[in-house]
Legacy VTK file of the C-alpha trace (Angstrom):
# vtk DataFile Version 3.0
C-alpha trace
ASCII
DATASET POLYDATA
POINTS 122 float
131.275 72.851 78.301
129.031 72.706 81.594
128.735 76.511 81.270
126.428 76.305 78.323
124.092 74.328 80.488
124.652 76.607 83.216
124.011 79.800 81.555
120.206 79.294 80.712
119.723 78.452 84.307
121.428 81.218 85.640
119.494 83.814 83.676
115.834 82.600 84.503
116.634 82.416 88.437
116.335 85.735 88.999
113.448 85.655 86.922
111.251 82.704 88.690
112.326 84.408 91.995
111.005 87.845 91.770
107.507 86.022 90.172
107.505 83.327 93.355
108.151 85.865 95.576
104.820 87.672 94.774
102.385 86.719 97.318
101.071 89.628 99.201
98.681 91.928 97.689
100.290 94.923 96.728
98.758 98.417 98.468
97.479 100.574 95.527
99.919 104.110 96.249
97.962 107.404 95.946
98.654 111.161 97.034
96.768 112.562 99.270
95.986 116.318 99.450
94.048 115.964 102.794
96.851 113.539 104.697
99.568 115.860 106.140
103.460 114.269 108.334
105.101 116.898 110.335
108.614 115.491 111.748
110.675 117.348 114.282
113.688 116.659 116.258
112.916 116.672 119.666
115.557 116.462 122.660
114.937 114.449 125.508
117.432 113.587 128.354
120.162 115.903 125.716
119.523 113.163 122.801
117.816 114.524 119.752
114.428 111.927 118.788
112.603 112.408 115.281
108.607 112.734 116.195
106.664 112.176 113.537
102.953 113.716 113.471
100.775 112.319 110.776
97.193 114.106 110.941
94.178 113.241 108.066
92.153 116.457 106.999
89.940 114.524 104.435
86.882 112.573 103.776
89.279 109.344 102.737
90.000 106.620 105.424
93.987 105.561 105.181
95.138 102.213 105.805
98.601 102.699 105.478
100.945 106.062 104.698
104.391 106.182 103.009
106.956 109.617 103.318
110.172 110.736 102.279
111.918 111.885 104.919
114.292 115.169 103.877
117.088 114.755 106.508
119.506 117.974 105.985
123.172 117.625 107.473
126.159 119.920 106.899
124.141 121.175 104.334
123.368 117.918 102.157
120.190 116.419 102.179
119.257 112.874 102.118
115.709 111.715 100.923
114.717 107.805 102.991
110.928 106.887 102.105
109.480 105.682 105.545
106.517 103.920 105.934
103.550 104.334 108.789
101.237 101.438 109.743
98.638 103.038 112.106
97.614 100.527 114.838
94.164 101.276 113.402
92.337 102.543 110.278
93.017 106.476 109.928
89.609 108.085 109.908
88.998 111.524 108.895
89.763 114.238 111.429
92.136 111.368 113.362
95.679 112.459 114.690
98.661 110.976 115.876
101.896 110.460 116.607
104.370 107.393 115.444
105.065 105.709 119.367
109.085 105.913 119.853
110.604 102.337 120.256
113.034 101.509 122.879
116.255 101.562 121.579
115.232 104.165 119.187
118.106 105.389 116.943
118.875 109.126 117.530
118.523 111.637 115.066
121.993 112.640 113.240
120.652 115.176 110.966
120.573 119.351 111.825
117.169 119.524 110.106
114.430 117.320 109.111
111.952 117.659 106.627
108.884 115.995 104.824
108.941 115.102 101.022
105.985 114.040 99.376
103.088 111.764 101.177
101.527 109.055 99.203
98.196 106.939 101.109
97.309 103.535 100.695
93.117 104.399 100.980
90.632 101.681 102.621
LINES 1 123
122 0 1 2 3 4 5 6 7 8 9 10 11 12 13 14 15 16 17 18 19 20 21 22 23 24 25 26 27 28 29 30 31 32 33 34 35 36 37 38 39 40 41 42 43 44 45 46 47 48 49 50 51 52 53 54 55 56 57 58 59 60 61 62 63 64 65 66 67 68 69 70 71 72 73 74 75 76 77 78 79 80 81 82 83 84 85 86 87 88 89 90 91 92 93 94 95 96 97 98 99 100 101 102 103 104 105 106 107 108 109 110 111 112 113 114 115 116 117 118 119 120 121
């Protein structure tokens, strides 16, 4: 009997949480030809460290930049979209490289790889 009140309730929860939950502005995704990542794994002290190079060739200046990362081990790959947040606005002709935290996780994978780039543009 209480499960008829109940069931009404339970279906517009999810509802009212993933419309309450919208607060931020949402970055507007884009590829971008003139945005390139290059990731390599890098050994240091014998431990293998992904370094991520993200470089912009064109006239557009990038706020934020979003990956896949192609991670290839005993010959399956696995796709991960990572995001970058550059400390500063991404001009044209700007490179660098994502700063490796403390603590860093090491890199499991025999090859890595870079999927498709998307750019959220200032």
């Amino acid at each position: 009997m209480i499960y008829k009140h109940l069931f009404p309730l339970l279906l517009l929860t999810p509802l009212m949480a993933t419309t309450s939950c919208q607060t931020e502005p949402q970055d507007n995704w884009v590829k971008s030809p003139g945005l390139e990542i290059s990731v390599y794994k890098e050994y240091e002290n014998g431990k293998p460290y992904l370094t991520v190079f993200y470089e912009n060739f064109g006239a557009d200046t990038i706020q934020k930049i979003k990956y896949q990362l192609i991670s290839i081990k005993d010959g399956k790959a696995d796709t991960t979209t990572r995001e970058i947040d550059p400390p500063k606005l991404l001009r044209p002709k700007d490179r660098h490289t994502v700063p490796r935290h403390i603590g860093e996780d090491t890199v499991a994978a025999d090859e890595v790889h870079v999927g498709q780039v998307w750019a959220a543009k200032k």
